[in-house]
mmCIF file of the N, C-alpha and C atoms, coordinates in Angstrom:
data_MODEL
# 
_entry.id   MODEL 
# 
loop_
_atom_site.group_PDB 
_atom_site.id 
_atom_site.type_symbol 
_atom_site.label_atom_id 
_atom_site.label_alt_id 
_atom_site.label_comp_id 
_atom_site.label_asym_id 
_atom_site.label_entity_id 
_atom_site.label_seq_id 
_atom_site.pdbx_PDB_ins_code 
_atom_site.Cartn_x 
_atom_site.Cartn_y 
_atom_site.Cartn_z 
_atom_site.occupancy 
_atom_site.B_iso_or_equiv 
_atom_site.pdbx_formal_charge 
_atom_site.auth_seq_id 
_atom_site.auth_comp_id 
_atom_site.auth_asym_id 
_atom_site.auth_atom_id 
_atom_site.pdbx_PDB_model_num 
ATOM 1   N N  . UNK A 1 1  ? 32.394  82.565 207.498 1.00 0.00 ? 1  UNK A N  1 
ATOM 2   C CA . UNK A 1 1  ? 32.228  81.957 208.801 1.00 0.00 ? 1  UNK A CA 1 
ATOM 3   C C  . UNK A 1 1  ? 31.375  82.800 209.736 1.00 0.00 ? 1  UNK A C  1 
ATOM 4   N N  . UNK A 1 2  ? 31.514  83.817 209.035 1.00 0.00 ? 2  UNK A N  1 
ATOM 5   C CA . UNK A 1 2  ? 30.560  84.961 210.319 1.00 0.00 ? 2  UNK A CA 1 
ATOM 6   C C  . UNK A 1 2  ? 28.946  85.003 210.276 1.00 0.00 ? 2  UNK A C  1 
ATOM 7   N N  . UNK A 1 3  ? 28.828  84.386 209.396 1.00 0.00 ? 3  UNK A N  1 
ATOM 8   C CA . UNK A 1 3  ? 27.039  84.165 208.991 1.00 0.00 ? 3  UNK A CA 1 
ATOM 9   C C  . UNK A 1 3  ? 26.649  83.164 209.724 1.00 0.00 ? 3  UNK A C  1 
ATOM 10  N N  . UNK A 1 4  ? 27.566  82.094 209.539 1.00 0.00 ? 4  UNK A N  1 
ATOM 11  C CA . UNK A 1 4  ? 27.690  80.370 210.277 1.00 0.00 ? 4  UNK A CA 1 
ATOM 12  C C  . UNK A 1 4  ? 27.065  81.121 211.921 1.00 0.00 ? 4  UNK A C  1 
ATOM 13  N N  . UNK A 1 5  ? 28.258  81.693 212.667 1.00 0.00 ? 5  UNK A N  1 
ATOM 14  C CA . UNK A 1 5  ? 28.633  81.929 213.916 1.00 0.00 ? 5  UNK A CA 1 
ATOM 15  C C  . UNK A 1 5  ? 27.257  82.472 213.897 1.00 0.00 ? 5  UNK A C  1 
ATOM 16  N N  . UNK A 1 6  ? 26.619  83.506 213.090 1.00 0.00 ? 6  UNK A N  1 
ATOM 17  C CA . UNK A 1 6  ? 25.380  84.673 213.847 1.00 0.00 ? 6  UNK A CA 1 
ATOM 18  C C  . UNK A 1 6  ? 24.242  83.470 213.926 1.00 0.00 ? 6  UNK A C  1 
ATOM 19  N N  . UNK A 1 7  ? 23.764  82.697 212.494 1.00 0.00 ? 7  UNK A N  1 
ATOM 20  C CA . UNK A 1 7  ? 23.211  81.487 212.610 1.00 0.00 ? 7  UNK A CA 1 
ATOM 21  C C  . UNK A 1 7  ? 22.976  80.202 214.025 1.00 0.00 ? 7  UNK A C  1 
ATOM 22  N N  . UNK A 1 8  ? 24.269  79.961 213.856 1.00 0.00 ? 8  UNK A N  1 
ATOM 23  C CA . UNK A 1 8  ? 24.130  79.511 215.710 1.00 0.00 ? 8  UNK A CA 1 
ATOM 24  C C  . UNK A 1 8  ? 23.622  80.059 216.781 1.00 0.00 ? 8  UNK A C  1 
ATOM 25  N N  . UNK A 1 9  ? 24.264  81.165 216.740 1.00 0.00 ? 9  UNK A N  1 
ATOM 26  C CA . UNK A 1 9  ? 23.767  82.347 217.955 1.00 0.00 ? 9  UNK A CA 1 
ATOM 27  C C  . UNK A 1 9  ? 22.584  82.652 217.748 1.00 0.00 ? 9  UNK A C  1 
ATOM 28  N N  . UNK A 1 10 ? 21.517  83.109 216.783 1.00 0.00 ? 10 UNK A N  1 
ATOM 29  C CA . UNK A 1 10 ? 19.773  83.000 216.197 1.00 0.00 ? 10 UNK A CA 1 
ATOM 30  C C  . UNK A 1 10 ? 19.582  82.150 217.013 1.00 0.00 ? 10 UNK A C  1 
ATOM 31  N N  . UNK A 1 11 ? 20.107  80.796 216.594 1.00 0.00 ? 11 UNK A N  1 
ATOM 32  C CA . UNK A 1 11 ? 19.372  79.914 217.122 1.00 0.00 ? 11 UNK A CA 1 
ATOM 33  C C  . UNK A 1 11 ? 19.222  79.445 218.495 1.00 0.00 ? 11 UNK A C  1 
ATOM 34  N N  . UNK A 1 12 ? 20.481  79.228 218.767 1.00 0.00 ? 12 UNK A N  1 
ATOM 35  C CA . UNK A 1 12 ? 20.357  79.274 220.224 1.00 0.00 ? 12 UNK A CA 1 
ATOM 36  C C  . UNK A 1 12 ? 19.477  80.512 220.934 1.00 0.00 ? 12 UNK A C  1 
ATOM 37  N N  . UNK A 1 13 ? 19.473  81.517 220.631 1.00 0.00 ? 13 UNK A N  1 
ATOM 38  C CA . UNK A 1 13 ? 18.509  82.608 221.164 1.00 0.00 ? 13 UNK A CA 1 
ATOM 39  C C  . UNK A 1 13 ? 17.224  82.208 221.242 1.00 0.00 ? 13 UNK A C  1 
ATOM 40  N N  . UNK A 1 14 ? 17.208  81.613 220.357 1.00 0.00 ? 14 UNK A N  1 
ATOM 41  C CA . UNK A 1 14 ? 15.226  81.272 219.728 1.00 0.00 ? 14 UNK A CA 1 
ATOM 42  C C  . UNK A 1 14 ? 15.432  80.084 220.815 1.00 0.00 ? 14 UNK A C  1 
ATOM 43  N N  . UNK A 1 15 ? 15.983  79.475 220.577 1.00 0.00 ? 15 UNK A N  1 
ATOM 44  C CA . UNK A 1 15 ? 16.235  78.030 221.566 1.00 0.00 ? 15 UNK A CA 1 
ATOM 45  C C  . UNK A 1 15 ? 15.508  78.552 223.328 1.00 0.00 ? 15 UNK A C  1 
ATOM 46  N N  . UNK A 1 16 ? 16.314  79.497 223.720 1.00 0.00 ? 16 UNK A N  1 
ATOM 47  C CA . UNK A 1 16 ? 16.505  80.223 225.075 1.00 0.00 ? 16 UNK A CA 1 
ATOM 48  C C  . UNK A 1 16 ? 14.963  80.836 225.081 1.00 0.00 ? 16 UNK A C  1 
ATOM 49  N N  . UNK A 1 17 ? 14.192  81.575 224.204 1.00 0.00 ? 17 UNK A N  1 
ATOM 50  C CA . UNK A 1 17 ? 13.193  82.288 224.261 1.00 0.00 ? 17 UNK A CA 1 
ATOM 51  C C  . UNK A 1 17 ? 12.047  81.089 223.957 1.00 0.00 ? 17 UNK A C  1 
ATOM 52  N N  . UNK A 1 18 ? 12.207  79.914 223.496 1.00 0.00 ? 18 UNK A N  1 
ATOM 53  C CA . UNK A 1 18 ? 11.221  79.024 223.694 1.00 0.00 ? 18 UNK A CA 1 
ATOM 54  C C  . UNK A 1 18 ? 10.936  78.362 224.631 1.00 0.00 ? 18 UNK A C  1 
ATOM 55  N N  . UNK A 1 19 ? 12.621  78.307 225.722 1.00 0.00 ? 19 UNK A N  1 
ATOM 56  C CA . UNK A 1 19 ? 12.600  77.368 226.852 1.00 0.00 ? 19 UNK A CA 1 
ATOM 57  C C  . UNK A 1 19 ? 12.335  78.471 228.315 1.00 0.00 ? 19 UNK A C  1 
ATOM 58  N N  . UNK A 1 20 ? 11.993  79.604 227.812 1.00 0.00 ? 20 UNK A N  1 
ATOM 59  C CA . UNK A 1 20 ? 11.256  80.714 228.917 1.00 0.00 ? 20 UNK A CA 1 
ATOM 60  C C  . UNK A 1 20 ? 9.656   80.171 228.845 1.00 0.00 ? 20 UNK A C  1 
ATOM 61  N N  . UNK A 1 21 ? 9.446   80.278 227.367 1.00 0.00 ? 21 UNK A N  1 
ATOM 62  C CA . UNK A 1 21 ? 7.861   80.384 227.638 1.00 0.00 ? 21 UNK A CA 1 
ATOM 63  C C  . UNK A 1 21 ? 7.340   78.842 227.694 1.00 0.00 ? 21 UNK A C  1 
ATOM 64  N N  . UNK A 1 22 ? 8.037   77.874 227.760 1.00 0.00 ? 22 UNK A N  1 
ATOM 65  C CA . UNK A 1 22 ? 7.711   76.372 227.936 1.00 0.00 ? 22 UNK A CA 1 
ATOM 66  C C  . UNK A 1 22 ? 7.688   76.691 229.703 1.00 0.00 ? 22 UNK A C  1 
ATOM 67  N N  . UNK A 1 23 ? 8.554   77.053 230.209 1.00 0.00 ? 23 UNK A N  1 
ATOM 68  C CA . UNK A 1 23 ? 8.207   77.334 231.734 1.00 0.00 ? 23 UNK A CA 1 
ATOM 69  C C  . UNK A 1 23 ? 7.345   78.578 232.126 1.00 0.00 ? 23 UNK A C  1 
ATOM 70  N N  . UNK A 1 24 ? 6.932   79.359 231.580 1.00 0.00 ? 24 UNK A N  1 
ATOM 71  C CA . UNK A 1 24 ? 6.092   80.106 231.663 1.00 0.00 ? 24 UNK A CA 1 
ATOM 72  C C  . UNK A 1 24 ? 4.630   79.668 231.770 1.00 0.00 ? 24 UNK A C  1 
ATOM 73  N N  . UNK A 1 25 ? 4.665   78.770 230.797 1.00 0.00 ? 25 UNK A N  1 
ATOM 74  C CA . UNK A 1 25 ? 3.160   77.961 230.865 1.00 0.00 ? 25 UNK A CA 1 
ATOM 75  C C  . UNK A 1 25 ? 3.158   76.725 231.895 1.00 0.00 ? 25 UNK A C  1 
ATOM 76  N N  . UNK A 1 26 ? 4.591   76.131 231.945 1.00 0.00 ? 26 UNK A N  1 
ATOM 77  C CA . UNK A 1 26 ? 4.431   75.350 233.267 1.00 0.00 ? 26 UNK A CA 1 
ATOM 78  C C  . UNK A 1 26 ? 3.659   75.607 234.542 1.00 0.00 ? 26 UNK A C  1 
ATOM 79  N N  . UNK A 1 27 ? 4.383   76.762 234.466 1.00 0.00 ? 27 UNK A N  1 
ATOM 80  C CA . UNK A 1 27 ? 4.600   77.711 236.164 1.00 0.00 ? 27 UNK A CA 1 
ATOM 81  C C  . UNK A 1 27 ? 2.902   78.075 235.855 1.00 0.00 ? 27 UNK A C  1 
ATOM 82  N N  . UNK A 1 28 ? 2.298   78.518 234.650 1.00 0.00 ? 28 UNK A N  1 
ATOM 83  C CA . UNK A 1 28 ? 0.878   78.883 234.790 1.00 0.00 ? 28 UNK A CA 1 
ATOM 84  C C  . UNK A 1 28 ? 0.142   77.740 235.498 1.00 0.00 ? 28 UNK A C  1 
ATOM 85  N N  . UNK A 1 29 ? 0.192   76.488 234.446 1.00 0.00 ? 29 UNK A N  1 
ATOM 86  C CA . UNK A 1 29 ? -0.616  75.382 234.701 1.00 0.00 ? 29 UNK A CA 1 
ATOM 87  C C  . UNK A 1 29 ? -0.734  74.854 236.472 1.00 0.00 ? 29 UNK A C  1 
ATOM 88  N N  . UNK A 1 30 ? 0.723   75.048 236.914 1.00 0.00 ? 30 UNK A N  1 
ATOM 89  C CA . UNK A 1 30 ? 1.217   74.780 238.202 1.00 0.00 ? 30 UNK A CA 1 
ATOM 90  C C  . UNK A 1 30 ? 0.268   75.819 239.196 1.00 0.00 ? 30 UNK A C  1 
ATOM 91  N N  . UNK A 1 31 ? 0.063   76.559 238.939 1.00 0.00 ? 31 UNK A N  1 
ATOM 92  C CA . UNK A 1 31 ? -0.783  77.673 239.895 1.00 0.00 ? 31 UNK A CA 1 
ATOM 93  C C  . UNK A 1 31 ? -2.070  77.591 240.026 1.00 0.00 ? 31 UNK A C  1 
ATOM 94  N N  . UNK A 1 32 ? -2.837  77.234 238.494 1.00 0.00 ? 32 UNK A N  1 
ATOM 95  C CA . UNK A 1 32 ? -4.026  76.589 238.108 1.00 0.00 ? 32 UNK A CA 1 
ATOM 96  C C  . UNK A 1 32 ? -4.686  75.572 238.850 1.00 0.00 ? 32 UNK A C  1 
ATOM 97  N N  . UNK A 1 33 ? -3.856  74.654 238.488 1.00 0.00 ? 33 UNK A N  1 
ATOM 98  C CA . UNK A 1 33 ? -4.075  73.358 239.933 1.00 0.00 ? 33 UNK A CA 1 
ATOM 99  C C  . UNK A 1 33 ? -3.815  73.389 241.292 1.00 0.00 ? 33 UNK A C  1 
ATOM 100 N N  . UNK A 1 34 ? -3.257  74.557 242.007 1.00 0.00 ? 34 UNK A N  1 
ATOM 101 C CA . UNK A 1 34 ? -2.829  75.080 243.217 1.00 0.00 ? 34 UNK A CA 1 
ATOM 102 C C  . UNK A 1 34 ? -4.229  75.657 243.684 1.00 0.00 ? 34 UNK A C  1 
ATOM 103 N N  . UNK A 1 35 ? -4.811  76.411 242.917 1.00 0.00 ? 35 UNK A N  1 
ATOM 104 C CA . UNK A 1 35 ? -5.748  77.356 243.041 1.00 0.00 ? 35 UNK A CA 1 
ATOM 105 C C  . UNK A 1 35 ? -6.689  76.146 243.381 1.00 0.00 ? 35 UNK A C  1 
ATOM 106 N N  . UNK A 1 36 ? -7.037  75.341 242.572 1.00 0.00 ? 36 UNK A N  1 
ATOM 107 C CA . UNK A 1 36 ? -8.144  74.307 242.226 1.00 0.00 ? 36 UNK A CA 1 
ATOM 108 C C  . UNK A 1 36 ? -8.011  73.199 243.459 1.00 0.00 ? 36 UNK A C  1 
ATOM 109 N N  . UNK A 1 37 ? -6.991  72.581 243.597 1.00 0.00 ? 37 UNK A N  1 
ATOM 110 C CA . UNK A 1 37 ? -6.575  71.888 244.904 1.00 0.00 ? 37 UNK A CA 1 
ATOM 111 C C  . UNK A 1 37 ? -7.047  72.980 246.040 1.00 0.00 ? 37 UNK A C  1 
ATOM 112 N N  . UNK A 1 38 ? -6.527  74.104 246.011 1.00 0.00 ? 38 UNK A N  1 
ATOM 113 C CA . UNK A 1 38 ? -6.663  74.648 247.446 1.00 0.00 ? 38 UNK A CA 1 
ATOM 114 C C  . UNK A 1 38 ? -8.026  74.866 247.797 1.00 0.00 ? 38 UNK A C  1 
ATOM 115 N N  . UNK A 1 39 ? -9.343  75.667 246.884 1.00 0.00 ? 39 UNK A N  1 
ATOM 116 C CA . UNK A 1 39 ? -10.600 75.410 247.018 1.00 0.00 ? 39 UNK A CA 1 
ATOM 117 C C  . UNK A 1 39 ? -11.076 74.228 246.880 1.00 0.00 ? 39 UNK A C  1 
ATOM 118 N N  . UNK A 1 40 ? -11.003 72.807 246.639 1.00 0.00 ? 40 UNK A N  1 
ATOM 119 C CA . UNK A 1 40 ? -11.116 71.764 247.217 1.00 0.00 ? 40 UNK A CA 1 
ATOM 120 C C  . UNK A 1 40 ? -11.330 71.410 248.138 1.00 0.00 ? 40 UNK A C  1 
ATOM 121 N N  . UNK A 1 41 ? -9.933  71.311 248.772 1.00 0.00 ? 41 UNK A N  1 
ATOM 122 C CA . UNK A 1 41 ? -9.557  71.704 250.148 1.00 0.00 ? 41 UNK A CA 1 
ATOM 123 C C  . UNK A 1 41 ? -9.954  71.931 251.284 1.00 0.00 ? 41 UNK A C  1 
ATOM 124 N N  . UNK A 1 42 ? -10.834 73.504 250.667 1.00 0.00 ? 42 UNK A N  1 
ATOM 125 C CA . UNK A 1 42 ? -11.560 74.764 251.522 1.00 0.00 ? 42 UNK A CA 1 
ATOM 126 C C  . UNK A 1 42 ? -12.784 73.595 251.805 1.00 0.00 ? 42 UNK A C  1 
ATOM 127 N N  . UNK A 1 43 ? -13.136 73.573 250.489 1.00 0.00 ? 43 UNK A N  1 
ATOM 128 C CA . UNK A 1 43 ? -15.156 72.859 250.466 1.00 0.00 ? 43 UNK A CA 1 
ATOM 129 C C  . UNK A 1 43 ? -14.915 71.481 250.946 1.00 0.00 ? 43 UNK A C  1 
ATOM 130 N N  . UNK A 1 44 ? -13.960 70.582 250.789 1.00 0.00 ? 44 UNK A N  1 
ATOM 131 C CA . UNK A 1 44 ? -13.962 69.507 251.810 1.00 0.00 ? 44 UNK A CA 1 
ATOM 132 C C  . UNK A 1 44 ? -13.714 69.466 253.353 1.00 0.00 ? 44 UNK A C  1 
ATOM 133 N N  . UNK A 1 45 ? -13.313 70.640 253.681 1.00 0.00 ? 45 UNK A N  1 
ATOM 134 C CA . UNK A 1 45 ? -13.612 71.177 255.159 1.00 0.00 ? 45 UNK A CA 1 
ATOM 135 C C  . UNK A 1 45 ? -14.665 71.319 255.743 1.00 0.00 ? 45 UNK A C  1 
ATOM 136 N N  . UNK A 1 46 ? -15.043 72.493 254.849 1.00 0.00 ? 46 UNK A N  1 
ATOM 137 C CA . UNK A 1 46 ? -16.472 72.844 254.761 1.00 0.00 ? 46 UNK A CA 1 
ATOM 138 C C  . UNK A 1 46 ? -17.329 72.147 254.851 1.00 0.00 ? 46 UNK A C  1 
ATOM 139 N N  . UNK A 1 47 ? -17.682 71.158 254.049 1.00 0.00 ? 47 UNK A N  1 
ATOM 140 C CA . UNK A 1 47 ? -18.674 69.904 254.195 1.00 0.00 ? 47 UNK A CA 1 
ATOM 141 C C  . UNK A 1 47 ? -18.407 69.292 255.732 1.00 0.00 ? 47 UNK A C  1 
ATOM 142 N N  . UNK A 1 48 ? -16.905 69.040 256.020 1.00 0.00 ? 48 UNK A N  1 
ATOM 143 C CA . UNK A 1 48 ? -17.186 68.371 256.971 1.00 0.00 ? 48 UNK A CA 1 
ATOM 144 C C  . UNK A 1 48 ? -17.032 68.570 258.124 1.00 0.00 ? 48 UNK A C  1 
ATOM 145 N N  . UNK A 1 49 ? -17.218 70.391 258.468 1.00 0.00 ? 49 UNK A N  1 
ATOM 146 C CA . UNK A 1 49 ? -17.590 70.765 259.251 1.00 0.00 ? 49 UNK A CA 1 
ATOM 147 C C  . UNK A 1 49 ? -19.623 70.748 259.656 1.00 0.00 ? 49 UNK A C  1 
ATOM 148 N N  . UNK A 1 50 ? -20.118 70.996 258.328 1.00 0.00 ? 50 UNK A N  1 
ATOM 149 C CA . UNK A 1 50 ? -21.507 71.148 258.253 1.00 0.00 ? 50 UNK A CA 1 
ATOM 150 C C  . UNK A 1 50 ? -21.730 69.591 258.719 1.00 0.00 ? 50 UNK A C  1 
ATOM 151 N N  . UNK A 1 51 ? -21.409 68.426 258.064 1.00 0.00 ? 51 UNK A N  1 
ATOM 152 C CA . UNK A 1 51 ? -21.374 67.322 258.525 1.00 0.00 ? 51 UNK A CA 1 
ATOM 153 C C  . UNK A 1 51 ? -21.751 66.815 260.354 1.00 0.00 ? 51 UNK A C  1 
ATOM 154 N N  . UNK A 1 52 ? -20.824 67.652 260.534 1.00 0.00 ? 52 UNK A N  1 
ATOM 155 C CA . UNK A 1 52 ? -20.796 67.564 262.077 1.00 0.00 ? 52 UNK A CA 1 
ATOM 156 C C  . UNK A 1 52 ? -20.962 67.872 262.782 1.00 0.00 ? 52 UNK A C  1 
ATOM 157 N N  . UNK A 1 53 ? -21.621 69.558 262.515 1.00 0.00 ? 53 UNK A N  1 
ATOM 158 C CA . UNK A 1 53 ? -22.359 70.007 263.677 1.00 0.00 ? 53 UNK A CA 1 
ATOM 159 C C  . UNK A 1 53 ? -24.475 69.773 263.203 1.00 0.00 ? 53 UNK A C  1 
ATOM 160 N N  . UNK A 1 54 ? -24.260 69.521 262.210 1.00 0.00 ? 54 UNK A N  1 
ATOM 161 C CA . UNK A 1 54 ? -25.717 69.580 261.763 1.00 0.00 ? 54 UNK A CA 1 
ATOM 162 C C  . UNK A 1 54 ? -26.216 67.846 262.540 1.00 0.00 ? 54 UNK A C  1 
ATOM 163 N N  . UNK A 1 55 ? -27.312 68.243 263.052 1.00 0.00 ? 55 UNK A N  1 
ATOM 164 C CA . UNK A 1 55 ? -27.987 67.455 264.056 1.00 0.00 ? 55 UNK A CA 1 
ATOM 165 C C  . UNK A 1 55 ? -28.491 66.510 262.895 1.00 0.00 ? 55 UNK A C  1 
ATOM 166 N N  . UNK A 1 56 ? -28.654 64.875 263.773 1.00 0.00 ? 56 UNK A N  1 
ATOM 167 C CA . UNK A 1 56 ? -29.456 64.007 262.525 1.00 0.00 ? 56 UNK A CA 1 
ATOM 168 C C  . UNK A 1 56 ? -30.846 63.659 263.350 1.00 0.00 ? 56 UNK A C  1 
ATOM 169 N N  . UNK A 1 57 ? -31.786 64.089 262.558 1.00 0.00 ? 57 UNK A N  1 
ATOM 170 C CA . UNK A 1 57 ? -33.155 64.415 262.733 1.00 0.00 ? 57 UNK A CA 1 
ATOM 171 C C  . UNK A 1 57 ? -33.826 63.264 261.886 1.00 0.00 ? 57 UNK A C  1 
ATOM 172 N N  . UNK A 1 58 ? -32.524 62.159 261.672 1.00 0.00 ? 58 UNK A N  1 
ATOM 173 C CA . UNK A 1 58 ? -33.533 60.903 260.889 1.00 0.00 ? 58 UNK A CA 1 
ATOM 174 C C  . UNK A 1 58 ? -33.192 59.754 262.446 1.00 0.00 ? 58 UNK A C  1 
ATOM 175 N N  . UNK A 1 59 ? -32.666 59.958 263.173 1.00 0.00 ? 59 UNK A N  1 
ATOM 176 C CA . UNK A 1 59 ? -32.343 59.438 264.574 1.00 0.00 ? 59 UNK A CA 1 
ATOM 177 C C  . UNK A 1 59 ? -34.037 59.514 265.577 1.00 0.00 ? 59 UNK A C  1 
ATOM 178 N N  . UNK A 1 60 ? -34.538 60.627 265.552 1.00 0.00 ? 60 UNK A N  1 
ATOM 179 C CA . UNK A 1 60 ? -35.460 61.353 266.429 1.00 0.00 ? 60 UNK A CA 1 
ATOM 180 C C  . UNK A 1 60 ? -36.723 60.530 265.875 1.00 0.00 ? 60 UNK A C  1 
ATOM 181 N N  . UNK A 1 61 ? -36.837 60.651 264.442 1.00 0.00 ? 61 UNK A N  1 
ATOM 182 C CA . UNK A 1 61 ? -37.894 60.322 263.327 1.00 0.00 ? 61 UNK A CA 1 
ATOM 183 C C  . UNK A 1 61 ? -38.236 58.611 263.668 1.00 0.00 ? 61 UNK A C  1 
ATOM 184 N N  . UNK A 1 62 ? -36.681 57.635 263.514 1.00 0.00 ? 62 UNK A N  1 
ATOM 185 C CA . UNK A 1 62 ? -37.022 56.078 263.673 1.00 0.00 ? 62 UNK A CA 1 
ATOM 186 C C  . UNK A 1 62 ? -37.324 56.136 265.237 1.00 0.00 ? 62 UNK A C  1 
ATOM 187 N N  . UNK A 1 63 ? -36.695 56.993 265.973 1.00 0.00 ? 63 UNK A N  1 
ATOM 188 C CA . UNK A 1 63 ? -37.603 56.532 267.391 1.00 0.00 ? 63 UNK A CA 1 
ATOM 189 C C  . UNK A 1 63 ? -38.953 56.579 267.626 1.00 0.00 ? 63 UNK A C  1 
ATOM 190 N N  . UNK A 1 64 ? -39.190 57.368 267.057 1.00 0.00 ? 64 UNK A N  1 
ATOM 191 C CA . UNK A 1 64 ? -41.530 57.643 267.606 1.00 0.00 ? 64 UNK A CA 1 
ATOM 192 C C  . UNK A 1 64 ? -41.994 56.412 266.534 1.00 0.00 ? 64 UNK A C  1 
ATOM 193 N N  . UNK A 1 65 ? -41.418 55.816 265.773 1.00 0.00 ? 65 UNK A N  1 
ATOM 194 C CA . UNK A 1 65 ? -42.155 54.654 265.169 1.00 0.00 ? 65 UNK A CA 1 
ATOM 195 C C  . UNK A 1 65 ? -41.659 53.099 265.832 1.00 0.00 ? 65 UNK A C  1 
ATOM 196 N N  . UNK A 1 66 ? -40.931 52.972 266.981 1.00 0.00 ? 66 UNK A N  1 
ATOM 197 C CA . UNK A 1 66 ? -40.533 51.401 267.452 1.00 0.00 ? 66 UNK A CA 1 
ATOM 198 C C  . UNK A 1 66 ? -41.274 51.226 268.069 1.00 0.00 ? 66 UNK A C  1 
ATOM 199 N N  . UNK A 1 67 ? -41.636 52.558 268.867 1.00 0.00 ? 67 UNK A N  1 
ATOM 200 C CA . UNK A 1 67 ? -42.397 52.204 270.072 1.00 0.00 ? 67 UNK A CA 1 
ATOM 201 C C  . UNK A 1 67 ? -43.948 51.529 269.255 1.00 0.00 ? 67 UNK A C  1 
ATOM 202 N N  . UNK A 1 68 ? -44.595 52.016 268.216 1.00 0.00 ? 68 UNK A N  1 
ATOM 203 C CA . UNK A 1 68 ? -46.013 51.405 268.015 1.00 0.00 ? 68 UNK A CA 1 
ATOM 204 C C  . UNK A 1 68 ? -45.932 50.373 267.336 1.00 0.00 ? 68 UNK A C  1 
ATOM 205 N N  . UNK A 1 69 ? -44.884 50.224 266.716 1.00 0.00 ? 69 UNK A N  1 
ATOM 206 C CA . UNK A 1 69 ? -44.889 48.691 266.069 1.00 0.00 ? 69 UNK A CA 1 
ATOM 207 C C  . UNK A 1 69 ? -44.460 47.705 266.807 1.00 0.00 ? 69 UNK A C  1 
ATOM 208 N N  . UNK A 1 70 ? -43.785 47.803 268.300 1.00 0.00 ? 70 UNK A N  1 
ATOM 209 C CA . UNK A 1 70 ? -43.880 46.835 269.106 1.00 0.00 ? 70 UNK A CA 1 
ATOM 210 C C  . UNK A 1 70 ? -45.249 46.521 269.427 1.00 0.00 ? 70 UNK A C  1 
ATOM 211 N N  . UNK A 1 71 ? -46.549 46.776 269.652 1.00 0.00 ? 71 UNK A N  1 
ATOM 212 C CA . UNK A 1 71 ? -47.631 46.205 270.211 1.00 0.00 ? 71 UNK A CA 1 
ATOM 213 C C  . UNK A 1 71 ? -48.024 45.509 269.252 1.00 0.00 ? 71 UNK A C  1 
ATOM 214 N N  . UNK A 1 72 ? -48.211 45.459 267.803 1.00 0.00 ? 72 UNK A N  1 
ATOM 215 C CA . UNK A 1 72 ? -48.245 44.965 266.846 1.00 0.00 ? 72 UNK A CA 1 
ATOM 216 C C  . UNK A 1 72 ? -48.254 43.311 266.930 1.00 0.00 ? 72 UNK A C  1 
ATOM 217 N N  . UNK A 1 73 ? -46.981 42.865 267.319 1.00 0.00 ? 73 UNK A N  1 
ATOM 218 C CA . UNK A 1 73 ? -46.530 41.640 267.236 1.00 0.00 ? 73 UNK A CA 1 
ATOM 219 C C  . UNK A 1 73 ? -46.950 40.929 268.276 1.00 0.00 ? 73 UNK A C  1 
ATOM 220 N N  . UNK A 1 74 ? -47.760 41.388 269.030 1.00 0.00 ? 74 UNK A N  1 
ATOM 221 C CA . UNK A 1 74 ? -47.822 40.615 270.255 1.00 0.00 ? 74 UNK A CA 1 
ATOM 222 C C  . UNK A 1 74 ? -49.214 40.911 270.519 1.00 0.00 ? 74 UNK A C  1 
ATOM 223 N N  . UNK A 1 75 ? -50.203 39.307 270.933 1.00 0.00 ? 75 UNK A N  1 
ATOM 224 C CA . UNK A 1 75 ? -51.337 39.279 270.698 1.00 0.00 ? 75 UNK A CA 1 
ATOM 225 C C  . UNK A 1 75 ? -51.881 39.833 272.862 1.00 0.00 ? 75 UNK A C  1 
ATOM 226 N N  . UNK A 1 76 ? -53.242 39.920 272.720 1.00 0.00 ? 76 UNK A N  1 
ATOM 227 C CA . UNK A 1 76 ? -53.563 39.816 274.160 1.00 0.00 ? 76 UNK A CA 1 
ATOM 228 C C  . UNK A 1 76 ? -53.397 39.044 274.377 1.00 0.00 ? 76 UNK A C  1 
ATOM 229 N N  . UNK A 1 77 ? -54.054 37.902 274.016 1.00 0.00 ? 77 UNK A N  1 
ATOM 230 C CA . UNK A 1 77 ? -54.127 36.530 274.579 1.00 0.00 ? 77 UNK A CA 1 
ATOM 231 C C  . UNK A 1 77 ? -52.740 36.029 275.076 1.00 0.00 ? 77 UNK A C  1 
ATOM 232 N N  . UNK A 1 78 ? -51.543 36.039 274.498 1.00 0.00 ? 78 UNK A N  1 
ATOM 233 C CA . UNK A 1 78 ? -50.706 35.377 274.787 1.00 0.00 ? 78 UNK A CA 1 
ATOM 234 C C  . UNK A 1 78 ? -50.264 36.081 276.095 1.00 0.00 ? 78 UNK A C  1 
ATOM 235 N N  . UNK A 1 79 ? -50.403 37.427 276.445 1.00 0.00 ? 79 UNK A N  1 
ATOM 236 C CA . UNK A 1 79 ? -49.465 37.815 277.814 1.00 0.00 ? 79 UNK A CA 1 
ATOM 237 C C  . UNK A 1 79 ? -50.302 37.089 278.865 1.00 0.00 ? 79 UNK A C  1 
ATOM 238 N N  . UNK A 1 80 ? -49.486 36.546 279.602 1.00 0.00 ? 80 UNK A N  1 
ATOM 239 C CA . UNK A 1 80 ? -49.486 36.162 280.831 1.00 0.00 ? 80 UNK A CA 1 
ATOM 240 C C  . UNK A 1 80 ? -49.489 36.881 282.590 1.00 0.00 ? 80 UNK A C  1 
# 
């Protein structure tokens, strides 16, 4: 019976030392994606800080072209 008993006890040990390193790699993977989420995070800030202070210089650009394509459409003759 005493072989039986150490047998159980092996096993359960091995049992216990597999269910450390099954959370061991959890707890890794878990930090992995912490890390990865959190610089995310950072650079989606980031962008949308640059976003918002950076001036839009395609605003400035369509204005100096309305003004000459209005004379365009409109003949002498017709103003009154």
């Amino acid at each position: 019976m005493n072989k039986i008993e150490d047998l159980v006890a092996a096993s359960k040990l091995n049992e216990l030392i597999h269910k450390k390193d099954d959370e061991k790699a959890s707890k890794t993977i878990l930090w992995v994606l912490a890390i990865v989420g959190a610089v995310a995070a950072v650079a989606a800030i980031a962008y949308a800080v640059y976003c918002f202070f950076t001036p839009d210089y395609l605003e400035d650009f369509e204005d100096d072209f309305e003004d000459d394509f209005d004379d365009d459409f409109f003949n002498e003759e017709d103003e009154v």
